[in-house]
C-alpha positions as CSV (number, residue, x, y, z in Angstrom):
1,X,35.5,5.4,-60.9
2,X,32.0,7.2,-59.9
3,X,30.2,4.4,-61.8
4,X,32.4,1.5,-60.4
5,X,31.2,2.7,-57.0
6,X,27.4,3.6,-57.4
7,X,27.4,0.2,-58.7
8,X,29.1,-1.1,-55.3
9,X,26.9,1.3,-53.4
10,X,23.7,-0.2,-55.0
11,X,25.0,-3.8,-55.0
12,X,25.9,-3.2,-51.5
13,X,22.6,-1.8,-49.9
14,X,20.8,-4.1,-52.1
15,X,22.1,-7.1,-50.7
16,X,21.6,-5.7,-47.1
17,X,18.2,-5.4,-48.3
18,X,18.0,-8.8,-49.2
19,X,18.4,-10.2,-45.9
20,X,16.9,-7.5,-43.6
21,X,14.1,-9.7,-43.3
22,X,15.9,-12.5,-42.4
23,X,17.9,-11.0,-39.8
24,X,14.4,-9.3,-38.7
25,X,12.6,-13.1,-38.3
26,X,16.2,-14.0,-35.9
27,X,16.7,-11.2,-34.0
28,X,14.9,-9.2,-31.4
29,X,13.2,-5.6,-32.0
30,X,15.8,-4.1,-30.2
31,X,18.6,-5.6,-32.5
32,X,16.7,-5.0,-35.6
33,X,16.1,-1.0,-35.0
34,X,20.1,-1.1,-34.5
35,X,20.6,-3.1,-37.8
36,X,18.3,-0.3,-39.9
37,X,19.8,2.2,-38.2
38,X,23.1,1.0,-39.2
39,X,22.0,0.9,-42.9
40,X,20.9,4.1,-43.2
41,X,24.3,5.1,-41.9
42,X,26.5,3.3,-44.1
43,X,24.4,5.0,-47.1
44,X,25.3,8.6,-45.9
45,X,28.6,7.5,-45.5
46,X,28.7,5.7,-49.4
47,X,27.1,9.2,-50.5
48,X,29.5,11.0,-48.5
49,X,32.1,9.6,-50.3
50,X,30.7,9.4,-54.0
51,X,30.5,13.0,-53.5
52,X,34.1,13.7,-52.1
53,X,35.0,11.9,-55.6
54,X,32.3,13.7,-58.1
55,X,34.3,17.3,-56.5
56,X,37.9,16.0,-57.8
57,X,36.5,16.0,-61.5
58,X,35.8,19.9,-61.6
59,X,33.9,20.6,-65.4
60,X,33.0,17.6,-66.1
61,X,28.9,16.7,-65.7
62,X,27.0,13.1,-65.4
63,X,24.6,14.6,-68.4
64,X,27.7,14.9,-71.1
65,X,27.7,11.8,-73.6
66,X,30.3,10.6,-72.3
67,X,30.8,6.8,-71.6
68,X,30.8,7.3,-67.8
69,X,27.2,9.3,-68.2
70,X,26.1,6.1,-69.9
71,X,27.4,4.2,-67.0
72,X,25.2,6.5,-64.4
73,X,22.0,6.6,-66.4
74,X,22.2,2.8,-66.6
75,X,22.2,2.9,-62.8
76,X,19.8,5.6,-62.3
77,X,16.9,3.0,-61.7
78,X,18.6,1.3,-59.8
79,X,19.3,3.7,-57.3
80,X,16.1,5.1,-57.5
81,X,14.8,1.7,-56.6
82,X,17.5,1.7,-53.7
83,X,15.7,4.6,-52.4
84,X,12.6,3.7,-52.5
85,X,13.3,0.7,-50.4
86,X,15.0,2.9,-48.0
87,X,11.8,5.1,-47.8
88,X,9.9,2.1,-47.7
89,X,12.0,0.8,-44.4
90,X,12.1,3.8,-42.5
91,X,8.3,3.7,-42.5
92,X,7.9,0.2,-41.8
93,X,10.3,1.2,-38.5
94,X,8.1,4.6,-37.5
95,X,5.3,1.7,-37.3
96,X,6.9,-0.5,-35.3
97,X,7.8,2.2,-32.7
98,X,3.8,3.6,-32.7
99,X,2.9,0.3,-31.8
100,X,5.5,-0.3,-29.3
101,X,4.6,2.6,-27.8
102,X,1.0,2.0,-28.1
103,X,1.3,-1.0,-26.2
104,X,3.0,0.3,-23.6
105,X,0.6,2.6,-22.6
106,X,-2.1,-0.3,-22.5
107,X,0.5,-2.4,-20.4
108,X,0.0,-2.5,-16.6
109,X,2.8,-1.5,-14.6
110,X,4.7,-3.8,-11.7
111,X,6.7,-2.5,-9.2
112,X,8.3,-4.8,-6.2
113,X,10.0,-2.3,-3.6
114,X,10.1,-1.8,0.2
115,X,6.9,-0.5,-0.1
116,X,6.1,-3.9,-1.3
117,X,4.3,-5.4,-4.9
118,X,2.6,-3.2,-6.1
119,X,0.3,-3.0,-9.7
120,X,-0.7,0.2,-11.5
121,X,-2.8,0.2,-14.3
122,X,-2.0,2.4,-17.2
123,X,-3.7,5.5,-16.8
124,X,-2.8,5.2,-12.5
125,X,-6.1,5.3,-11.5
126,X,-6.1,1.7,-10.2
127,X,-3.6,0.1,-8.0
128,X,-3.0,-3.1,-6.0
129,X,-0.9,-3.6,-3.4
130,X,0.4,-6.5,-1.2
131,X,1.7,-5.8,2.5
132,X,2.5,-7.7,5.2
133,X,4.3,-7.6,8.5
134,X,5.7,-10.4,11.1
135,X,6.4,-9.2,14.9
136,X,7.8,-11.7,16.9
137,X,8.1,-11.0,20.5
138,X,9.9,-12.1,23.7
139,X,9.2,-10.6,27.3
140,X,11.7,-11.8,30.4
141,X,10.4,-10.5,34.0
142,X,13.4,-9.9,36.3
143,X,12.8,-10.4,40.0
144,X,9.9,-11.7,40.2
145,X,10.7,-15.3,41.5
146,X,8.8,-16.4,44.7
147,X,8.0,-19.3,46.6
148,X,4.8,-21.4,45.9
149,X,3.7,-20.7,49.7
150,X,4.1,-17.1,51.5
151,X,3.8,-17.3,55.5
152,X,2.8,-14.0,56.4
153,X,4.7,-11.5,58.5
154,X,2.4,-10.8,61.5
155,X,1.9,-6.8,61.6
156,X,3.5,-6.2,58.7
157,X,1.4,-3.6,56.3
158,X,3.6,-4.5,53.2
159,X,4.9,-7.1,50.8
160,X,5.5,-10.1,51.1
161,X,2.3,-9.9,53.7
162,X,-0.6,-12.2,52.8
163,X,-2.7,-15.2,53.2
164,X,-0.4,-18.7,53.2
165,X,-0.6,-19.6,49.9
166,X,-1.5,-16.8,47.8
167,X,0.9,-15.1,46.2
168,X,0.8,-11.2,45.4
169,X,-0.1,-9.9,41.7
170,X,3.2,-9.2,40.0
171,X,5.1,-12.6,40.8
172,X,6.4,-15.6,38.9
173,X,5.5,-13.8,35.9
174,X,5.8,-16.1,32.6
175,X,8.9,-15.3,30.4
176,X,7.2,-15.8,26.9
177,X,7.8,-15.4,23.5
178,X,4.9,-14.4,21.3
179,X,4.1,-13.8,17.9
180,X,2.6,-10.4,18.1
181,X,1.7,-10.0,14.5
182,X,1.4,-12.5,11.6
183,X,-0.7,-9.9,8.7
184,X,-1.1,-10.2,5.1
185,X,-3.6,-7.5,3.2
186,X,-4.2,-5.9,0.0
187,X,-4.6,-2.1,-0.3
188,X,-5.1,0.0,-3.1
189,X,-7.1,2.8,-5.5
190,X,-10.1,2.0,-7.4
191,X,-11.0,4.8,-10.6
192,X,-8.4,7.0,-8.7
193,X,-10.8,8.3,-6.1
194,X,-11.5,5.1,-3.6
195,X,-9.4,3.5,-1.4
196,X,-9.6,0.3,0.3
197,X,-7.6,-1.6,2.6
198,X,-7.8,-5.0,4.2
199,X,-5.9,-6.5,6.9
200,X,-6.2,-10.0,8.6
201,X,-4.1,-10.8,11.7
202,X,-3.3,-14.2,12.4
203,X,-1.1,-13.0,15.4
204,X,-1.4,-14.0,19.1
205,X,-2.9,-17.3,18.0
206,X,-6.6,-15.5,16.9
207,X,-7.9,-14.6,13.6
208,X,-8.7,-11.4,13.6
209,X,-9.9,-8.5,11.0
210,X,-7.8,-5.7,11.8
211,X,-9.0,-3.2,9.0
212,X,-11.5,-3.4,6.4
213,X,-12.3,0.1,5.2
214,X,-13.3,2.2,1.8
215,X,-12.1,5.9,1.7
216,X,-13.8,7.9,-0.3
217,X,-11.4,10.4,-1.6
218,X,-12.8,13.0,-4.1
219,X,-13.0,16.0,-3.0
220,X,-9.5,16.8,-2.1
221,X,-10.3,18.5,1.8
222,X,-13.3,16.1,2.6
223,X,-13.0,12.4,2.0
224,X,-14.9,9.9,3.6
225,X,-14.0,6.7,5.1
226,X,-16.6,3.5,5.8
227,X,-15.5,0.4,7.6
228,X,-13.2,-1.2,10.5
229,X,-10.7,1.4,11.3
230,X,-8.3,3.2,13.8
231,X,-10.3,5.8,16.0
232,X,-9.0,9.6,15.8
233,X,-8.4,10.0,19.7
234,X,-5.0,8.8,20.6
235,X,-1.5,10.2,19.0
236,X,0.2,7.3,19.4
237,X,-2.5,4.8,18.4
238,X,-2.6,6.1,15.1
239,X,1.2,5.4,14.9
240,X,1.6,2.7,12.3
241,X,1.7,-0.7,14.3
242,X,5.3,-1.1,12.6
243,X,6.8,2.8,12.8
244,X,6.3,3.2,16.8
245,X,9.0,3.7,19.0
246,X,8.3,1.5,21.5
247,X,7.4,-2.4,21.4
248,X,4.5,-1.2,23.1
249,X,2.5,1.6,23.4
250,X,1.9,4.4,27.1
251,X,-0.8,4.2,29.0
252,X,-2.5,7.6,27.2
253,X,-3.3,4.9,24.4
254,X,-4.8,2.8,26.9
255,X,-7.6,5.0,28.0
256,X,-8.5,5.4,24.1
257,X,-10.7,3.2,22.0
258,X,-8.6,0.9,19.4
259,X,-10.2,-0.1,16.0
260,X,-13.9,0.3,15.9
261,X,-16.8,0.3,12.6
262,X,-17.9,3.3,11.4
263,X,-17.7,6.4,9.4
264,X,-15.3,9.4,9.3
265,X,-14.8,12.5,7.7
266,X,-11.1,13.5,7.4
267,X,-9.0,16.0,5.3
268,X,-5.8,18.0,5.3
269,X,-5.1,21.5,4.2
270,X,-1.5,23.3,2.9
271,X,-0.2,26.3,3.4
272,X,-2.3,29.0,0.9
273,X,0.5,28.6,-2.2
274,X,2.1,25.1,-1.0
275,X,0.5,21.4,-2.0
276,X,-1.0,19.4,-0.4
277,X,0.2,15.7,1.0
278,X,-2.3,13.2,0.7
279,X,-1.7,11.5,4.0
280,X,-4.6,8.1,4.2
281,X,-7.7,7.8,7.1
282,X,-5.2,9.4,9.7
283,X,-3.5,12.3,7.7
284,X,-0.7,13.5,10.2
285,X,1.6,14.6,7.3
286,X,4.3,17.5,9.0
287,X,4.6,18.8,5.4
288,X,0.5,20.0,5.9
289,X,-0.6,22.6,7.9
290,X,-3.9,21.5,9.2
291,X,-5.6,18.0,9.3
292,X,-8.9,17.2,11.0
293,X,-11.3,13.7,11.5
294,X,-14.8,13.8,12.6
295,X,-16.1,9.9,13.1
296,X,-19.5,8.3,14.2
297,X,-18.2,4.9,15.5
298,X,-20.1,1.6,17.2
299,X,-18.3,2.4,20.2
300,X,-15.5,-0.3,21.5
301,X,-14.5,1.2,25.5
302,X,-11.5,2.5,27.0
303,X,-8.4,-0.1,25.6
304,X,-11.1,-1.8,23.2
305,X,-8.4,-3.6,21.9
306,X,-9.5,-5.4,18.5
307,X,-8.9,-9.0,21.0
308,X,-11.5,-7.6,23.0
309,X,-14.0,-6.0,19.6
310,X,-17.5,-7.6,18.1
311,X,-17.7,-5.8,14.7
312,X,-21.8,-5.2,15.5
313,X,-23.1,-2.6,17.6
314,X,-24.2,-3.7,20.9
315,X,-26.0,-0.6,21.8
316,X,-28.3,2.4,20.2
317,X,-25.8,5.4,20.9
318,X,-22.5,5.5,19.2
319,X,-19.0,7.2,20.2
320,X,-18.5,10.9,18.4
321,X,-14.7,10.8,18.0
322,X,-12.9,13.9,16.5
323,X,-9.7,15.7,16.2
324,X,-8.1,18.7,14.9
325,X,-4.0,19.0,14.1
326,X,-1.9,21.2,13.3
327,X,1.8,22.6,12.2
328,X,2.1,25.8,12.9
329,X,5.3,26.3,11.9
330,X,5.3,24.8,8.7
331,X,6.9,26.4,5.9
332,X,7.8,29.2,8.2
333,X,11.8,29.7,7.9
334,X,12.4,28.9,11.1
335,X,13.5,24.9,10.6
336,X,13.7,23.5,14.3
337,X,10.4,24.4,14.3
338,X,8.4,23.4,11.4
339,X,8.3,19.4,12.6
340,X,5.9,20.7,15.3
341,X,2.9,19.7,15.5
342,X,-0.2,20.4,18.3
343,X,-3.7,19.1,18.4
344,X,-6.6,17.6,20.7
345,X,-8.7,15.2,20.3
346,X,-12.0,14.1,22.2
347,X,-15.0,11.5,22.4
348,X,-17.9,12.0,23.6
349,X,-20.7,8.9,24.2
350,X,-24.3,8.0,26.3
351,X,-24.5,4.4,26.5
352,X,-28.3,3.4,27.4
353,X,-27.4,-0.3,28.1
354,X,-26.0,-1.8,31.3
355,X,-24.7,-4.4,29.5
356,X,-21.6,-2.5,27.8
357,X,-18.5,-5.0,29.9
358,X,-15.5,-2.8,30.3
359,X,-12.0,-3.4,29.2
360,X,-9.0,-4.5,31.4
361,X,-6.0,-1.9,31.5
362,X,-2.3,-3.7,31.2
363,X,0.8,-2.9,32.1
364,X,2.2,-0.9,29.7
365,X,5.6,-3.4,28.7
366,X,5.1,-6.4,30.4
367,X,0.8,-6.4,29.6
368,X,0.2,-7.7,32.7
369,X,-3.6,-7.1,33.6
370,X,-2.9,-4.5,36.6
371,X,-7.0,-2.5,36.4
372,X,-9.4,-5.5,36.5
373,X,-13.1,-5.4,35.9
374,X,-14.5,-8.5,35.7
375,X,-13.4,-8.7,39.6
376,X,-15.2,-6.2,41.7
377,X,-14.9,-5.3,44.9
378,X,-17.4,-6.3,48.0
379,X,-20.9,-6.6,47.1
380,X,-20.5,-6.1,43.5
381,X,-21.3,-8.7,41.6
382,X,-20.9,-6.9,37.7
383,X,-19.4,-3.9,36.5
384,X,-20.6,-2.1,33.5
385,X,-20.8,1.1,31.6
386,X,-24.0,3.2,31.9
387,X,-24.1,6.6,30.8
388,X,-21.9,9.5,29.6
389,X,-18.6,8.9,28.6
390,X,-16.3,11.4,27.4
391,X,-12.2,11.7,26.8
392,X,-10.2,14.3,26.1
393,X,-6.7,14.1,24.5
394,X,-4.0,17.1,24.3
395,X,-1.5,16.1,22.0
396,X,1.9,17.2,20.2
397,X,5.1,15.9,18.9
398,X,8.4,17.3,17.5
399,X,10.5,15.9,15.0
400,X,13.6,18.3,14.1
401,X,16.4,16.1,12.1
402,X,17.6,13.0,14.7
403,X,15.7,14.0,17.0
404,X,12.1,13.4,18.4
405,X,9.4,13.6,20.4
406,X,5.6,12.9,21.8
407,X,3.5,14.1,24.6
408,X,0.4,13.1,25.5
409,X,-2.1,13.5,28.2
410,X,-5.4,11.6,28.4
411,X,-8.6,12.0,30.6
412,X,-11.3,9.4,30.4
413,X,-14.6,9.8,32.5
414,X,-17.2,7.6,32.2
415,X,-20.4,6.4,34.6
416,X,-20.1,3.2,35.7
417,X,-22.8,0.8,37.0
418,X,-22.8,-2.3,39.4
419,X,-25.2,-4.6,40.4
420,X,-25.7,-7.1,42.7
421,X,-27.7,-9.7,42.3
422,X,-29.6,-12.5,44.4
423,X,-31.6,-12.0,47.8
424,X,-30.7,-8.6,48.0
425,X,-30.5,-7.3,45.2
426,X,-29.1,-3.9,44.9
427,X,-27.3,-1.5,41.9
428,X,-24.9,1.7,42.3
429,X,-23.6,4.5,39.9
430,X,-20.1,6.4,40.0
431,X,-18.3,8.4,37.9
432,X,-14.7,7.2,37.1
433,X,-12.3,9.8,36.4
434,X,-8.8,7.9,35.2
435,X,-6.1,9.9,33.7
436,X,-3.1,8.9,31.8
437,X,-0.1,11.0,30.4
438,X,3.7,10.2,28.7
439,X,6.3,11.9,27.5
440,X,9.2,9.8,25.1
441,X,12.4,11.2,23.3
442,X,14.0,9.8,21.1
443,X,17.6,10.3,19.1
444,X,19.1,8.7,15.7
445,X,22.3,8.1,16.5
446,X,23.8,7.5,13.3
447,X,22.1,10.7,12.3
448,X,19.3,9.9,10.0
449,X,16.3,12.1,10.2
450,X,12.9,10.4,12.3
451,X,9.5,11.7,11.2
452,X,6.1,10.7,12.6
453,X,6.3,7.8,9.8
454,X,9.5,6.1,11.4
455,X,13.0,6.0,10.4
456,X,14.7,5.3,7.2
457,X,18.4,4.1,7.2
458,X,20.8,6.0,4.2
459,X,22.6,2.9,3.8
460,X,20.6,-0.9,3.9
461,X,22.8,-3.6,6.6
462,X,25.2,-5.1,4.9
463,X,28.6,-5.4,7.1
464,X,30.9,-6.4,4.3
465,X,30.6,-3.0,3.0
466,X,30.8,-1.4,6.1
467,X,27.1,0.0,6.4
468,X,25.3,-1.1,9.5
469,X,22.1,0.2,9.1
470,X,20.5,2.9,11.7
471,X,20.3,3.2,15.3
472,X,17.7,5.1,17.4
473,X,18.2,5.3,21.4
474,X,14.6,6.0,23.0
475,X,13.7,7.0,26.6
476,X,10.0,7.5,28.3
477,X,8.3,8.3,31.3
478,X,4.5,7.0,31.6
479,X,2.1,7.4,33.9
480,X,-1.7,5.9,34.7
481,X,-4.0,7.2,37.7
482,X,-7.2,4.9,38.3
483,X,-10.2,7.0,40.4
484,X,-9.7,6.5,43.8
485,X,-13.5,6.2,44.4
486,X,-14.0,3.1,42.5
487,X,-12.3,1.5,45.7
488,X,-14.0,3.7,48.1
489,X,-17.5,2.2,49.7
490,X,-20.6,3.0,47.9
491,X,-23.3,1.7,50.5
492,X,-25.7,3.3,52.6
493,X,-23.3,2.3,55.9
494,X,-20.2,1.1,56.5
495,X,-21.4,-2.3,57.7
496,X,-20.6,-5.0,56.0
497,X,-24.0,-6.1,54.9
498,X,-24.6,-2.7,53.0
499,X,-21.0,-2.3,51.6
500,X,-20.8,-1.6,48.3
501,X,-16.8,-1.2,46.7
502,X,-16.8,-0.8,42.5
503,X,-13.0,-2.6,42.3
504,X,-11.2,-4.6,44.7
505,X,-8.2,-2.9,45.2
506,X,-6.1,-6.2,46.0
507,X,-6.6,-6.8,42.0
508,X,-6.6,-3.3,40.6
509,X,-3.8,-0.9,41.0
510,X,-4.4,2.6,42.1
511,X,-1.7,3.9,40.1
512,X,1.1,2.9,37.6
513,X,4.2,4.6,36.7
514,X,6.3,3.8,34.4
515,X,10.3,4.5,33.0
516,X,11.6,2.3,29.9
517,X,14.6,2.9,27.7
518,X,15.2,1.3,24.3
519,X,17.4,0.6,21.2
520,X,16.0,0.5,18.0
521,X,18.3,-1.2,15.1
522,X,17.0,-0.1,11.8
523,X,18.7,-2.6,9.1
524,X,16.7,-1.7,6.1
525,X,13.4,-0.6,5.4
526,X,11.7,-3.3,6.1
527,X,13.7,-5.3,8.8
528,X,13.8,-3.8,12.4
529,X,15.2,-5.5,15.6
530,X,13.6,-3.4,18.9
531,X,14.7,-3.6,22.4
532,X,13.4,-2.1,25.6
533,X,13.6,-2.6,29.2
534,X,10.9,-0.9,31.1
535,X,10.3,-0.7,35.3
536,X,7.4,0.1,36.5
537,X,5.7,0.5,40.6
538,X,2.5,0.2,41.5
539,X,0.5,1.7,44.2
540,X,-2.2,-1.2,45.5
541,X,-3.2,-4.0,43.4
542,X,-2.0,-7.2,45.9
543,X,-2.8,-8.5,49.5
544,X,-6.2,-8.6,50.6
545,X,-9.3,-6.9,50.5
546,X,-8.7,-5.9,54.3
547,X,-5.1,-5.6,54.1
548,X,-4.2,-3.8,50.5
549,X,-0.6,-4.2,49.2
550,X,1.1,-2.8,46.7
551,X,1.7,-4.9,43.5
552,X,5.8,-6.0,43.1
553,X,7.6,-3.4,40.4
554,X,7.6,-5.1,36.9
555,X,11.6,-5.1,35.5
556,X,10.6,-6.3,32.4
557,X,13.0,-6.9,29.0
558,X,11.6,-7.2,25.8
559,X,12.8,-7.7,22.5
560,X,10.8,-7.7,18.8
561,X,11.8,-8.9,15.4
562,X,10.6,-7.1,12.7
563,X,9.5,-7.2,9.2
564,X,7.4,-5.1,7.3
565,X,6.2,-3.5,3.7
């Protein structure tokens, strides 16, 4: 029988032999490891057996003349030929997997996630990525319906008072919808130590660059970033556009420069022991313990808003912008506390040139312009910086599970200059002193944690499964004081050839405050539906130059669509 089945074993894996390559040329490499594989099996199993059979003939050898020895030494060669096509194979498929695996090391790597396409070379040190975001708005003002012609209330020191005709700022505001953001960029790493970024806008019906920047990254605490980018002064500025709270940002943000050109110096440092979390330009990463930015900018005003921006320097002195940040309790044991974190931030600037225009302040939901410069009061014809100008910026927020929080104060002080010009021509300084603070809460209520980065939802929306994504209620208070001397006359006398007022206070507010309260739907990563109804009173800002009223209260609902990666 032993020489029966040698002969069926060699006949057998010499006909698999036979046709391994054309079941090779057919199949794919995946079904061709799984056919050798199964070869070399069913030859330990055939040897298994020949040797279960060779035990139940105790004393008798293969090397005795006997007619089955014969038999065996006929086959000898071939089974020695049998293994040395098995040899042969097993090679030829150690090969095939160095190669395979060769290749994928030289392969780039694609990834398409929330985070959005992204391509990695093979080593990691260069990557690609696409992001976008769309933010489509819609604002409706409550209450503020009027008549086309007022007829004013004889002695009457308040609203609706006023010339026949003109209506008070704050009415017949436009409901509106607006598509706040339209963006498509490219970011990524170049030889593993420089990133770039660079982000168009097509939103609000401009074209605008919103960043353009190269970070130098290779020392680990001290990188260095070159281009168009967001100024280290204001907490919430530095928000991602898509992970705030709010549909739009307090008035603290308003007294801070936006995007400006220039150069900073930035880094983050860990706990002795702990690693550090590369964090970008704005490295506000709660699992650090200390991040700092130093910048040299072009200089772009209180609310420089990228609308309002020219990418070239108008001016010889630049803005000095730093700040320092910190978590304290990071990494301490005590857990409600380690989301804490405190810093302050400043600027400080000496604009030489009279011809510096400042920005208008808005109304922090409704953007309504509610400070306006280009319309000064009696006497002065323009309005311009001239001089110092510093800010200062105390700043913290807590994140601890749910819950969150930011604070935020702002001071901004800057020398002011206006001119008159014409017959008599004439030109006054001031120092403005406007201040600016908010506090906001805010609470997951379907419990997912919020960090400075926004929140994540456990489950994605999809209500035929029962998950519904997350939900975050919000609340602030926000406040914005304007100088009170800017509205105050200037001149030499009171009379009314020689007075000289900075603002007209029937078109500027004296101050603004502000309460809003929001809902935030989270249905996935990526898609986020925002709502928020904010009311805000005024103190001036309507009537008349002689008879000062105080702007109508803004009830204003607003509503955002969101996608983003």
């Amino acid at each position: 029988m032993k020489n029966h089945k040698l002969l069926i074993i060699a006949a057998t894996v010499s006909g698999l032999l036979g046709v391994q390559p054309h079941v090779a040329e057919a199949a794919k490499k995946s079904s061709k490891d799984a056919q050798i594989a199964a070869l070399v099996r069913r030859l330990e199993i055939l040897e298994q057996r020949l040797a279960v059979d060779e035990a139940k003939e105790p004393g008798k050898s293969l090397s005795a003349k006997s007619p089955t020895s014969k038999l065996a030494e006929a086959d000898a060669p071939a089974i020695k030929q049998l293994d040395q096509k098995v040899k042969i194979l097993e090679r030829k498929l150690e090969l095939e997997h160095e190669v395979a695996a060769d290749t994928a090391k030289k392969a780039s790597k694609e990834d398409m996630g929330p985070e959005g396409l992204r391509l990695t070379s093979p080593d990691g040190d260069h990557t690609i990525r696409l992001h976008a975001a769309l933010q489509a708005d819609a604002k409706f003002f409550m209450d503020d319906n009027a008549p086309t012609t007022i007829t004013p209330t004889a002695g009457s020191s308040s609203y609706p008072s006023t010339l026949p005709g003109a209506l008070p700022n704050g009415i017949n505001l436009a409901d509106t919808f607006q598509l706040k953001q339209a963006r498509i960029g490219v970011q990524g790493t170049l030889f593993k130590y420089f990133d770039f970024n660079v982000l168009p806008d097509w939103g609000k019906g401009a074209t605008l660059l919103q960043y353009a920047y190269l970070d130098v990254r290779y020392l680990p605490y001290a990188s260095l970033s070159i281009g168009k980018q967001k100024t280290p002064l204001s907490l919430e500025r530095i928000q991602g556009d898509s992970d705030g709270t709010f549909l739009e940002r307090g008035y603290p943000t308003q007294l801070a420069s936006n995007r400006d050109v220039g150069v900073m110096l930035h880094g983050s440092f860990a706990k002795p022991g702990e690693q550090r979390i590369t964090g970008g330009i704005n490295p506000l990463d709660s699992r650090n313990f200390f991040n700092y930015q130093l910048g040299v900018f072009n200089g772009s005003g209180d609310n420089g808003t990228a609308s309002n921006m020219n990418d070239t320097a108008n001016q010889d002195n630049k803005d000095f912008i730093g700040r320092i940040f910190a978590h304290p309790f990071q990494k301490s044991g005590i857990a409600p506390l380690e989301g804490l974190g405190l810093g302050v931030a400043g600027s400080y600037s000496n604009l030489n040139q009279s011809t510096t225009v400042l920005n208008n302040l808005v109304s922090a939901n409704g953007q309504n312009t509610i400070v306006n410069y280009s319309l000064p009061g009696a006497n002065a014809a323009f309005l311009s910086a001239d001089g110092a100008h510093y800010r200062v910026y105390p700043q913290l927020y807590w994140y601890y599970g749910p819950f969150g929080l930011m604070g935020e104060y702002a001071l901004s002080s800057q020398r002011l200059q206006a001119t008159k010009v014409g017959a008599n021509p004439q030109t006054r300084h001031i120092t403005e002193n406007n201040q600016a603070w908010q506090v906001w809460a805010s609470y997951v209520l379907t419990g997912e944690d919020v960090t400075f980065q926004g929140v994540r939802p456990r489950k994605p929306f999809d209500p035929f499964n029962g998950n519904w994504g997350a939900l975050q209620f919000t609340a602030r208070y926000t406040e914005l004081d304007i100088d009170n001397s800017v509205y105050e006359n200037q001149g030499i006398n009171n009379t009314a050839a020689n007075r000289f007022v900075f603002l007209d206070p029937s078109k500027s507010i004296t101050q603004a405050t502000g309460w809003a309260l929001g809902i935030n739907w989270y249905l996935n990563r990526n898609v986020l539906v925002r709502s928020d109804y904010e009311q805000t009173y005024f103190q001036g800002g309507s009537g008349t130059a002689t008879n000062v009223l105080s702007r109508q209260m803004e009830k204003v609902f607003s509503t955002r669509f969101q996608v983003s990666f």
